[in-house]
C-alpha positions as CSV (number, residue, x, y, z in Angstrom):
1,X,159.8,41.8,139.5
2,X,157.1,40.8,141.7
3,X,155.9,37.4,140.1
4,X,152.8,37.4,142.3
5,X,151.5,40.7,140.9
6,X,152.1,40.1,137.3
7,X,151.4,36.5,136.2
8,X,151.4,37.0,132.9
9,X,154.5,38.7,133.0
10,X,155.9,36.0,134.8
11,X,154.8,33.1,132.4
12,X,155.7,35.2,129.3
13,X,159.7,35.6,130.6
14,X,159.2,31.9,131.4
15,X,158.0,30.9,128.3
16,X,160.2,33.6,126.0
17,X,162.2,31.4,123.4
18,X,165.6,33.3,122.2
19,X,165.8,31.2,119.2
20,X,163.9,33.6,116.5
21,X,161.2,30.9,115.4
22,X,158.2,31.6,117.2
23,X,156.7,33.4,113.8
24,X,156.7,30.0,112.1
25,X,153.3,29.0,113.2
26,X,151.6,32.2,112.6
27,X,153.1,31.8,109.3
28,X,152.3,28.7,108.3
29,X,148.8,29.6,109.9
30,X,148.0,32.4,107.5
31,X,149.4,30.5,104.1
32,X,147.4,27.6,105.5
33,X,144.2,29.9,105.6
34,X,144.7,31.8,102.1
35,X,145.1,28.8,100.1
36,X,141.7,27.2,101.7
37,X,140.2,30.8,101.1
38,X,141.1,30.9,97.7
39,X,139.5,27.1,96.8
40,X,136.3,27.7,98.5
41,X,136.0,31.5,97.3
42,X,136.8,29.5,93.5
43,X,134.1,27.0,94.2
44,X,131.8,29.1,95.6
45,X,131.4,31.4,93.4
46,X,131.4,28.9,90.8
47,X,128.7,27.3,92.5
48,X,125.5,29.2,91.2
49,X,126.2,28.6,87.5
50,X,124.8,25.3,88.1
51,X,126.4,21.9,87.9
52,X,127.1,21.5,84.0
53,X,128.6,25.0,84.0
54,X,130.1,24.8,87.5
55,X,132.2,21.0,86.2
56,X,132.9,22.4,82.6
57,X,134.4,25.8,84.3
58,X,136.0,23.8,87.7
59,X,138.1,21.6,85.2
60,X,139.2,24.1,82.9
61,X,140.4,26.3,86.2
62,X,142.1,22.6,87.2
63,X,144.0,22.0,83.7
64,X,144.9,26.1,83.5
65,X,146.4,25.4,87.1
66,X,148.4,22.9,86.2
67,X,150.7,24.6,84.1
């Protein structure tokens, strides 16, 4: 293959890794990103009951969470 032609071939067979981890970080990526989704789509739609409502309903989803 003609590295000069294809440089992104060339740095992709230079940076392939045989050991079968490289869909670890996506992974961890995504579960990172759905448990910070879920919190803020919890608190914000919470959020326009007002702040009595919003810390009564908040601790009650905290306590139910628990167990």
């Amino acid at each position: 293959m003609n590295h000069h032609m294809y440089p992104l071939a060339a740095h992709a067979a230079a940076t392939h890794t045989s050991g079968g981890v490289g869909w670890l970080g996506p992974l961890l990526l995504i579960l990172v990103g759905v448990l910070i989704g879920r919190l803020w789509g919890r608190w914000a739609g919470l959020k326009h009951l007002g702040t009595a409502e919003f810390r009564t309903r908040w601790t009650n989803i905290n306590r139910v969470r628990r167990w």
